[in-house]
N, C-alpha and C positions, 0 to 999 in steps of 0.2 A: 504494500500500500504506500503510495506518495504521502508526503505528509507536508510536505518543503514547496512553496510557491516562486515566483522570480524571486522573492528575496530570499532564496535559499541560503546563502551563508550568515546573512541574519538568524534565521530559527536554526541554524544549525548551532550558532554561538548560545543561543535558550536552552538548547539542549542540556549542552557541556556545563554551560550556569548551573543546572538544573542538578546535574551530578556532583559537580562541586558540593552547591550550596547543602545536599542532601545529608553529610556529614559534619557539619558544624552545627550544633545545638545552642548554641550560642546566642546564632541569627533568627530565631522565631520569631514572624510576625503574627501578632493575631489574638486572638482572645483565649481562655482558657491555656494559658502555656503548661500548666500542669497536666492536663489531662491528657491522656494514653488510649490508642487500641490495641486488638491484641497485635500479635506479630503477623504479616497477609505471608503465607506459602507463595510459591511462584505459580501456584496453578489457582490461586486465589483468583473469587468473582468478585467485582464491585459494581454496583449499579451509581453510575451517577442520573443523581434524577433534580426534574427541574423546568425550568421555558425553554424560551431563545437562545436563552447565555449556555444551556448544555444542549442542545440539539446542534448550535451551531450557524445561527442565522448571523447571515455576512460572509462566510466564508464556502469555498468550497467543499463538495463530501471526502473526508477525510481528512478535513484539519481542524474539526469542531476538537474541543481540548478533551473529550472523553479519548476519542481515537490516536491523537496525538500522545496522552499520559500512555495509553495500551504500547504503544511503540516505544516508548522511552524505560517503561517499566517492566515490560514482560506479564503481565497480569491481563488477564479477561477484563475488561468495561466495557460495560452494555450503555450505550447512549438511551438514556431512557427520557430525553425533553423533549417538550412538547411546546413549540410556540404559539405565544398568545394566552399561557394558561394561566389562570388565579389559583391561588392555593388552594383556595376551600376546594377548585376540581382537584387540584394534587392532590389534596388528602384523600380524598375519594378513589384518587386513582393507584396510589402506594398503594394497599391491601394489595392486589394481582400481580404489581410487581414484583411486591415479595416474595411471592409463593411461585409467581412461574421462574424467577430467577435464583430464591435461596441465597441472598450473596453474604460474604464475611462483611459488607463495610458498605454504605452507601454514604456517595457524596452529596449532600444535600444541597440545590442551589436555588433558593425558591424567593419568592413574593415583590420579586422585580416588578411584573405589570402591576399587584395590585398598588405597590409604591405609586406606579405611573398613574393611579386613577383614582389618587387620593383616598384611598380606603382606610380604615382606623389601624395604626398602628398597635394596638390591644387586637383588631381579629388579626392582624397578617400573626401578629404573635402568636396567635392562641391556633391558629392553622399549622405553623412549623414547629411548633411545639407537640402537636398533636400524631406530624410526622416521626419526628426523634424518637416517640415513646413509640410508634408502632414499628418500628428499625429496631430499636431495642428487644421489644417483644418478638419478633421474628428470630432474634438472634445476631442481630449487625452492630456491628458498630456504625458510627457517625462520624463523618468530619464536617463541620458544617461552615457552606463559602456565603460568606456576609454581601448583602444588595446596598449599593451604597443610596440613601434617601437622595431627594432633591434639592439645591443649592448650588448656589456658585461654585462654592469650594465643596467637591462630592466627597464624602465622607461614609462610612457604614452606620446604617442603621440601626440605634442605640438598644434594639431591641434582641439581636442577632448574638451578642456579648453575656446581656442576661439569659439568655437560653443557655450560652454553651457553658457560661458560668454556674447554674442551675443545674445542669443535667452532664457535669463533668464529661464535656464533649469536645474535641479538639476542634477551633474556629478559625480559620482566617477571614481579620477584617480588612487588609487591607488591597489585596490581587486585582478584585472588578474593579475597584475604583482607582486602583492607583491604571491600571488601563487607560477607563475610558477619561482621563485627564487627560490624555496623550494623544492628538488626532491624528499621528501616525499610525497609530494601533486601532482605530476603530475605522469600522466600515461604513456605520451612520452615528448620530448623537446618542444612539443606548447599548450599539452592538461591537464586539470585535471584530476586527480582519483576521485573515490567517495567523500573521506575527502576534496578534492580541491574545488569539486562542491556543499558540502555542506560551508565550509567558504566565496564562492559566497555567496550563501543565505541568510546565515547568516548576511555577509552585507548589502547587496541588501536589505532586510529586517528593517536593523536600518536604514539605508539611508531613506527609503520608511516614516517609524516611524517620523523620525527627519523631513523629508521634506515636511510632511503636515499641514497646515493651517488651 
């Protein structure tokens, strides 16, 4: 599978980042720093599940960041987003994923749109919250990737930290948003390019490295 666009020595240098940075513990960005999953086998499944930001909208097929970590890591991920979707349908739609896919770890990347459509910050909560426990209940662990609210200066949404802080889950707040600051890296105002979705990985990656046990 291609994974590398014309800017291929660009994502190629994401990569190499990527395996560096996976060994220094140091360098954690994110929330919950303390908290751990278990260790993923190399034949480990992960579901990343979520909208836009994990199906991969902007970029071409195979370089959304689920497909990109799979290349870098050696591990099964199942792209499991769905663009356009609200949490409340994620919640809804978790249950089947878990059960037809069983995975050790799901990356949770969710409640982007309802950000976009002003919804209460207490439901977008009370939806990825409701995700986490049903990940747990199945059997997975969690890493869960923070939506940055709306503002000039994009920042992660204050709600994202208390969950992972709450439910001792490993969080990065900072990867979507330090992106989509960057109009190199995105493809429109809320999505990545290729290079966007592979510096996801790339994190998602060292976070994954650093947060096992």
């Amino acid at each position: 599978m291609r994974i590398l666009d014309s800017r291929g020595s660009k994502l190629r240098a994401v990569v190499l980042l990527a395996v560096m940075c996976a060994g220094l513990p140091l360098l954690l960005v994110g929330c919950a720093r303390s908290a751990r999953i278990r260790p993923l086998p190399p034949e480990a499944v992960i579901v990343a599940f979520g909208d836009s930001l994990t199906a991969g909208f902007g970029a071409e097929a195979g370089q959304d960041y689920p497909a990109v970590l799979a290349k870098l890591s050696g591990w099964q991920v199942v792209n499991a987003g769905v663009p356009g979707e609200l949490s409340a349908t994620g919640r809804a739609r978790l249950p089947g994923v878990l059960e037809e896919h069983r995975p050790a770890l799901v990356i949770l990347c969710h409640g982007g749109n309802d950000i976009l459509t002003d919804a209460a910050a207490e439901t977008i909560a009370a939806n990825v919250e409701a995700m986490i426990q049903l990940c747990r209940a199945a059997g997975a662990d969690v890493l869960l990737v923070a939506v940055p609210q709306k503002g000039i200066s994009l920042s992660a949404a204050p709600f994202y930290a208390e969950l992972a802080k709450t439910h001792g889950v490993p969080c990065d707040e900072a990867i979507i948003a330090r992106v989509l600051r960057k109009g190199s890296l995105k493809s429109d105002y809320v999505h990545p390019n290729a290079e966007g979705y592979a510096h996801i990985a790339a994190a998602v990656f060292a976070d994954l490295r650093r947060a096992q046990r």
